[in-house]
C-alpha positions, 0 to 999 in steps of 0.5 A, spaced: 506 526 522 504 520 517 505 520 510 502 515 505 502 514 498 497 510 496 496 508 489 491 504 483 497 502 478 500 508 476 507 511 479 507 518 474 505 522 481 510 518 486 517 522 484 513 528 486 511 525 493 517 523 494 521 530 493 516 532 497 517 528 504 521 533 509 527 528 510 532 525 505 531 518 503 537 513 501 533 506 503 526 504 501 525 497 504 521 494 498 515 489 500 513 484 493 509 479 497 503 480 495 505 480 487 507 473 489 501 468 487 501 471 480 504 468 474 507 475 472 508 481 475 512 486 471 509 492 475 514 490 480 520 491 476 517 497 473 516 500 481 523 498 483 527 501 477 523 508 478 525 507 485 533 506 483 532 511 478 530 516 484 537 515 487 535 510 492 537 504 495 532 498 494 532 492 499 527 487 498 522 484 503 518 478 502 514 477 507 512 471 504 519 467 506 521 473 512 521 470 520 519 477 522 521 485 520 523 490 525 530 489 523 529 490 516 525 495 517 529 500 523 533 504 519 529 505 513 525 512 511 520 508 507 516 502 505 514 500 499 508 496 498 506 493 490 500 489 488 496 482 487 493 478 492 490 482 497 489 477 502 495 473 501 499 480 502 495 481 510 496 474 512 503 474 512 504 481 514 500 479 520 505 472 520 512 476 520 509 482 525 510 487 519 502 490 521 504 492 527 511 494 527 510 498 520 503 502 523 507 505 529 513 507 525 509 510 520 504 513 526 510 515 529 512 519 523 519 515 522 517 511 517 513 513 509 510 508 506 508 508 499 503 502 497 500 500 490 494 496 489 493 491 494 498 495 497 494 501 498 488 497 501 493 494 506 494 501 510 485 502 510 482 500 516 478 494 513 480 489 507 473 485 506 472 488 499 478 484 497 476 478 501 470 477 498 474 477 491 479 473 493 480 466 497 475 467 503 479 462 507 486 465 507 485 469 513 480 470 519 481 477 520 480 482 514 483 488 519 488 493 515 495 497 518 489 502 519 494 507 518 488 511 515 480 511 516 478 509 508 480 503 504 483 504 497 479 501 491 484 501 486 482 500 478 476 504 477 477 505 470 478 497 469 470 496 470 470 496 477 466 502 478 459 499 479 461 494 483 466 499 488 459 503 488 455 497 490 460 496 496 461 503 498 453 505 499 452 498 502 458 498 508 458 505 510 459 510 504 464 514 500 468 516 507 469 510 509 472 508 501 475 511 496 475 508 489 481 511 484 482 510 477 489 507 476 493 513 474 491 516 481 493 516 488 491 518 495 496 523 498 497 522 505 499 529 510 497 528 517 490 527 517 489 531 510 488 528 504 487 528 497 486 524 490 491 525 485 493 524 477 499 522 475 502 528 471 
């Protein structure tokens, strides 16, 4: 069964999710590429301490610099994806295999994934909102891991509202976009799923 945790900003509601998950987790393989191009991104440390502070082991995999995943990835029970360049983040996931590998390990219900931001839209179907926003030229291809049928737009509540609405009315509507304020996440279980707020 798939089950995602598909967050804006916020991580209050993730410790949650995690006690939720059916099996034990010792080891989070944790994907930073997408914050790279950024000249800071302390979310990332924030993400990775909460991680420690659950108990379990962090391996980092930056795609930007990896050759390929599967043997990172085999014997983790959960990915984690933080945020920054969307586009920048689908290029390399599509150089290293990750798309591939990850959507039939999270399909096939051995593997949970967590993404932030850039992260979260990483699992929709298609990433050309932030195409659009981002360098156009970065990748010929806008297609997601598709691991659910709507992509995730994050930050809301950062004057985003009316630009997420103009994009979701003209490229098919709210059932194929969902907009969050950054202290909200979409919960996936199986086909079910449900926006929401951090404690």
């Amino acid at each position: 069964m798939r089950r995602l945790f598909l967050g804006s900003a916020g991580l209050g509601a993730l410790p949650a999710w995690l006690a939720s998950l059916p099996s034990a987790l010792e080891r989070v393989v944790f994907v930073p590429t997408a914050a790279n191009p950024l000249p800071s991104a302390p979310f990332v440390d924030a993400a990775v301490r909460l991680l420690h502070g659950e108990g379990l082991v962090v391996e980092r995999l930056d795609l930007e610099h990896a050759d390929g995943v599967e043997p990172a990835v085999r014997d983790a029970q959960l990915v984690f994806v933080t945020g920054g360049y969307a586009m920048f983040l689908l290029q390399h996931a599509r150089r290293t295999g990750f798309d591939r590998f990850v959507s039939q390990a999270v399909r096939d219900g051995r593997l949970a994934y967590a993404g932030i931001s850039a992260g979260a839209a990483l699992a929709g179907p298609d990433l050309r909102f932030f195409q659009d926003a981002e360098d156009p030229g970065i990748c010929a291809s806008t297609t997601g891991l598709d691991l659910v049928p709507f992509t995730v737009l994050p930050h809301r509540d950062r004057g985003r509202a009316d630009r997420h609405d103009r994009y979701a009315a003209r490229y098919g509507g709210s059932d194929r976009f969902i907009s969050i304020d950054d202290d909200q996440a979409v919960v996936v279980e199986g086909d079910a799923w449900e926006v929401q707020a951090s404690p």
